[in-house]
C-alpha positions, 0 to 999 in steps of 0.5 A, a space after each residue: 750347617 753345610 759340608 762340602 764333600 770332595 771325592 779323595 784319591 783314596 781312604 787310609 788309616 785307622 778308627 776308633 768308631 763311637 760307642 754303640 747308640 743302642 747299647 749307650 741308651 739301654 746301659 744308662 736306663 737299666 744302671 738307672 734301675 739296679 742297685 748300686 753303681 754301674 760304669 759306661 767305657 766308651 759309652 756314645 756321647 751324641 744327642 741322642 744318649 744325652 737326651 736319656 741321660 737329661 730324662 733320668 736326671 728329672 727322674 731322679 738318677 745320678 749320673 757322673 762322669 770320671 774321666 772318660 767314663 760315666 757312673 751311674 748310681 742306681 735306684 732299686 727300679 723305685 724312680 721319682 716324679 719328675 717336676 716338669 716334661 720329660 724332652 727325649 729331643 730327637 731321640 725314639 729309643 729314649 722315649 720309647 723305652 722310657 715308656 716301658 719303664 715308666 709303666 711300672 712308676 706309680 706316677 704321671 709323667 709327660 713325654 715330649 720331643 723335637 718336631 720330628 719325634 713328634 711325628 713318629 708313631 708311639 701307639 706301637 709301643 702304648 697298645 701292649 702297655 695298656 693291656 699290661 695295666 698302664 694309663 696312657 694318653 697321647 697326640 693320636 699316636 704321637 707325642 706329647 704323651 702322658 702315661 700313668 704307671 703302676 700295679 702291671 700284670 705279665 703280658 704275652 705279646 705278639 708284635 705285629 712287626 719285628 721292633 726292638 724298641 717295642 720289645 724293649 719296651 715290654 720286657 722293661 715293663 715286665 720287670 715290674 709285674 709279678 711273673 713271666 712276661 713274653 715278647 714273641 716276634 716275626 723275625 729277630 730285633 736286636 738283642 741288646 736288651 734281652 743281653 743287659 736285663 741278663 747281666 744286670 741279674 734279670 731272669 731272661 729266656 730266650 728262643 728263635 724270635 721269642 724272649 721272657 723275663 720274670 718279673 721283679 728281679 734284683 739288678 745290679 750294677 756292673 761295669 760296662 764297656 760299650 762296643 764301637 757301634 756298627 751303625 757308625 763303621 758301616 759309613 766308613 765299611 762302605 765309603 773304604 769299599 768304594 773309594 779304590 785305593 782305599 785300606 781301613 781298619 776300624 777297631 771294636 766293632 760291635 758284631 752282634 748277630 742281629 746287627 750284623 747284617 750290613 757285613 753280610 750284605 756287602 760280602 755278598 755283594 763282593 766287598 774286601 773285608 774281613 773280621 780280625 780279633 773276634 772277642 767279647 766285651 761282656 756279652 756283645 761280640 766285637 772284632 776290628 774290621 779290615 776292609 780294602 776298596 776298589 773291588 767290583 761290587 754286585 747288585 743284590 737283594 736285601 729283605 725279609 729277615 735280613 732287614 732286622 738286622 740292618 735298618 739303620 744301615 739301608 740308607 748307605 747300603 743304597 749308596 753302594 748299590 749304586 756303585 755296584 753291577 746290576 739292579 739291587 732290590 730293598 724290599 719289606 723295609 716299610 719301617 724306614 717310611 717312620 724313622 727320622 724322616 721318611 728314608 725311603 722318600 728323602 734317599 731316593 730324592 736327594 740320591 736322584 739328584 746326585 745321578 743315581 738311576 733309582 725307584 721308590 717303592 712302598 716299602 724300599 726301593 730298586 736301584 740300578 747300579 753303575 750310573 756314575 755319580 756327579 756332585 749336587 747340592 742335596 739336603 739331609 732332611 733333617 736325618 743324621 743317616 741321610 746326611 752321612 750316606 750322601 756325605 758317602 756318596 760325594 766321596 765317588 761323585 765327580 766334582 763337589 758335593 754340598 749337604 745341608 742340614 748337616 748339623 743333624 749328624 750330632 743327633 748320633 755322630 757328632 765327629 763323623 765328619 772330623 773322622 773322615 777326614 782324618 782318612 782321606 788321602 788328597 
């Protein structure tokens, strides 16, 4: 599949982004372990949450949809085998935090994915389920992989790196042991397990970079409103920024501190935009975001702590610094060399051939800004954030901009393009 993107005289109106991804994913597995039924409103319906929904149904969940809503009839954290593989498709989150809750099953299951999943590590999150009791064996840290679970004891586990899903996966399987389990980080992951096991009923403490659960609680089911999914508005915060003209209002944003970090840096960088109606759908913030376009931005440096808070949202954050005056410098984002595709290699090759004026570095990249970009054919490398930051990207370069391997957008955002159309003033 290929889109052609023509620069817009300006961006205007008002969206609705998707259900966040993250929060979808961990909605379904801990509805899956509570008591009782748990509803998802505004739930994500995207590749990547039907290949959890697929995996729970061979574990044995019901899962239903009313409407615009899913009912989930929990288990009581007692799952079934599964009669064949379990497929989580594309998707790292699903195996990765299926993982976590399959070391506490006493049973044998296989995990398998798409050929990109295939290639991205799953020893990160094995190591610490090992020392926690489980039998796993894989491809050399990679799927397919088989893990026999069962019988865990507590574990206190340092993270090499800031992961959440490698802490979601610990704290999942620290459910089923019998005590205090303790994820302790070098920086801040997202929070979004930690604030579901705690509204499901779970036992949680939390301090700076550090989180226990107790083990063994009963969860129950609840209903669920999931926020728009800042990892989607933050395409459209960025193309509203650098389209001059442009006025967007993008509605319940989810604004979670630890995911936040891309309002910050394009504040920073001098972006027109504001938060309204701050309030909270349970235990995440949300608020609609105003952004106004046209304004000059400024290079700057994104790393260290901060990267947490934005991985997903480097790849477009790269796209506005090529618009922006001055060198911006991404540094310690070593995490995007194992995403979807290698985001650091695949951005700075298809960005280049749009004009931009970049170098790769081992973990990020340094961009010269201000280089004028002009319509190419690029390809999204099989990555749905590759391809919607180079559909941003065309909407500022002169002629047309042709994206193939577009298709790979349904891995997250199935409307996006549809969305920005819906925008674009012609």
């Amino acid at each position: 599949m290929q889109f052609i993107i023509t620069a817009p005289q300006k961006l205007q109106g008002e969206l609705k982004v998707p259900g966040d991804k993250s929060i979808t994913h961990r909605a379904l597995m801990l509805g899956a372990l509570a008591t009782g039924i748990t509803t998802l409103e505004d739930f994500l319906e995207a590749d990547d949450c039907r290949s959890t929904m697929s995996c729970l149904r061979s574990l044995g969940v019901t899962i239903g949809k009313n409407g615009k809503k899913l009912q989930i009839k929990g288990l009581n954290m007692v799952l079934q085998q599964a009669d064949a593989p379990l497929y989580a498709g594309n998707s790292g989150t699903t195996a990765r935090l299926l993982l976590g809750i399959l070391a506490g099953q006493p049973f044998k299951t296989k995990i398998i994915g798409d050929q990109s999943l295939s290639n991205r590590p799953m020893r990160r999150v094995a190591e610490p389920l090992v020392q926690m009791g489980a039998s796993i064996t894989d491809e050399g840290g990679h799927l397919p992989l088989t893990i026999s679970g069962g019988n865990l004891r507590p574990l206190t586990y340092n993270t090499p790196q800031a992961s959440a899903q490698v802490k979601s996966a610990v704290l999942l399987a620290g459910l089923f042991a019998e005590g205090k389990t303790t994820v302790i980080e070098p920086a801040a992951s997202r929070n979004h397990t930690e604030l579901m096991l705690k509204s499901f009923g779970a036992e949680i403490e939390t301090g700076e970079c550090r989180v226990m659960v107790e083990g063994r609680p009963v969860l129950k089911g609840h209903p669920i409103r999931v926020p728009g999914d800042i990892s989607a508005a933050a395409f459209f915060m960025v193309a509203a920024v650098l389209v001059p003209g442009s006025k967007v209002l993008l509605k319940n944003v989810g604004i979670n501190l630890t995911r936040s970090g891309v309002i910050t840096v394009l504040q920073q960088m001098g972006a027109d935009l504001e938060l309204r109606d701050q309030r909270c759908y349970g235990t995440e913030p949300v608020a609609d975001l105003m952004i106004h376009g046209g304004v000059r931005l400024n290079g700057v440096t994104i790393a260290g702590a901060m990267i947490p808070r934005l991985i997903d949202e480097l790849p477009v954050l790269a796209v506005a610094a090529t618009a922006a005056v001055g060198r911006t410098v991404i540094r310690d984002a070593g995490e995007l060399r194992v995403k979807e595709s290698d985001r650091i290699h695949a951005l700075s090759g298809e960005l280049r051939k749009l004009g931009a004026h970049l170098t790769e570095t081992e973990d990020g990249m340094i961009i010269e800004g201000s280089s004028g970009l002009k319509g190419a054919r690029v390809d999204s490398c099989g990555d749905h954030r590759i391809a919607m930051s180079l559909a941003v990207a065309g909407l500022i370069a002169t002629g047309d901009t042709n994206i193939a391997g577009a298709e790979a957008i349904a891995i997250s955002y199935p409307q996006f393009m549809a969305d920005l159309r819906s925008l674009a003033i012609f």
